[in-house]
N, C-alpha and C positions, 0 to 999 in steps of 0.2 A: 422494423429496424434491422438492419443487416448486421449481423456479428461482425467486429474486425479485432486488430492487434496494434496496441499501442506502441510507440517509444517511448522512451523515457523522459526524455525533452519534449514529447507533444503531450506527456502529463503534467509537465513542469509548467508549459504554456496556458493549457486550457486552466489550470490549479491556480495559477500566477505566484509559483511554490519557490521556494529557495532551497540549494540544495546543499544540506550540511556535509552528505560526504557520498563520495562516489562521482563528479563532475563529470570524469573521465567515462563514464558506463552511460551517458546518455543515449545513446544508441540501445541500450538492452530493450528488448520488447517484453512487453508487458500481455499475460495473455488472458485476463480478468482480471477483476477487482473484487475485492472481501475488505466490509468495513465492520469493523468491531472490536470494543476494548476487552472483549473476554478472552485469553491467552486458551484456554483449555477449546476454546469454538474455533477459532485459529488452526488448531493444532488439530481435533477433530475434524473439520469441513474443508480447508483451504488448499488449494491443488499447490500442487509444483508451478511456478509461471505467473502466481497470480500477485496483484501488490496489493499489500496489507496497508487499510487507512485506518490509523488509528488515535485516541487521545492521551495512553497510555506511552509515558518515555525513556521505561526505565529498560534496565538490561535483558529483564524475561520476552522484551516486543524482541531484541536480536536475537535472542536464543531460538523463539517459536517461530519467527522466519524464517532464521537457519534449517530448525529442521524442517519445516515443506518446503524449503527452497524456493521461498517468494522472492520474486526479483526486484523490489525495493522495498519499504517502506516508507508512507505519507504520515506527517503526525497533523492532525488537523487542528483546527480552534485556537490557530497560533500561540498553542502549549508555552507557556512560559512556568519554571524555566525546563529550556527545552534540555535534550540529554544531557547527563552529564560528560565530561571528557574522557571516562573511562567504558562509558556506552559507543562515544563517536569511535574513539579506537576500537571496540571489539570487531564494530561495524566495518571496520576500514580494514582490519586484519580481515576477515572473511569477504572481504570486499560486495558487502551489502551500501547498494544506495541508499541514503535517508534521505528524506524530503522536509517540507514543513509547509504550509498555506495557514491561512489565516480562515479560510472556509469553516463552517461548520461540517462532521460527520456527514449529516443528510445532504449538506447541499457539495460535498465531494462527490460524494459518491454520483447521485444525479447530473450533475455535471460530466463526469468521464461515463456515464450513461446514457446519457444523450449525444457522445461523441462515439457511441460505436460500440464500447467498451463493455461485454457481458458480465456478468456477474459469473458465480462459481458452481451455479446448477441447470440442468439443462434446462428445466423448466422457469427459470427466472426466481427460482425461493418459491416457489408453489407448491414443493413436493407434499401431498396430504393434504391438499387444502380441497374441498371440496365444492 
């Protein structure tokens, strides 16, 4: 499988996601994917570029974005209820895209994985595995 780079709108597509904020940024590319509800694994592992999928919707997913500088945010398992209004604005001040699909976790991730979309290690999460 050949590594590539997404846009934002061909994750919106493949996801069949909706997007609560950020409309305007669908052009951003996306340059991996990291799926995970752990904020502190986020914040340890997840490069600059990459979009965080996660089931978790509260304000700590915008903050630990912010700081690796992931260029959107997916909330998967069609989260209800999804962020609050005081999460969508933080997100729109720092003008972070949120997403949402109805997908599960695994089968997000798999999906934008089978469309190109590497993960956040070179060796595909293998590191140590013997």
């Amino acid at each position: 499988m050949k590594d590539c780079v997404l846009t934002l709108q061909q994750v919106k597509d493949i996801l069949k996601a909706e997007v609560l904020v950020g409309n305007d940024q669908m052009g951003r590319v996306v340059t991996s994917g990291f799926g995970c509800d752990l904020m502190s694994d986020v914040l340890a592992f997840a490069p600059p570029g990459a979009l965080l999928l996660t089931g978790i919707t509260n304000a700590q997913v915008v903050r630990a974005a912010q700081m690796v500088d992931a260029a959107a945010v997916v909330f998967v398992r069609g989260k209800r209820p999804l962020p609050t209004e005081p999460v969508l604005e933080m997100a729109k001040d720092i003008r972070l895209p949120l997403l949402t699909t109805r997908y599960l976790l695994y089968d997000s991730c798999g999906l934008l994985y089978c469309a190109g979309l590497k993960g956040c290690t070179e060796d595909g999460g293998r590191q140590g595995a013997e």
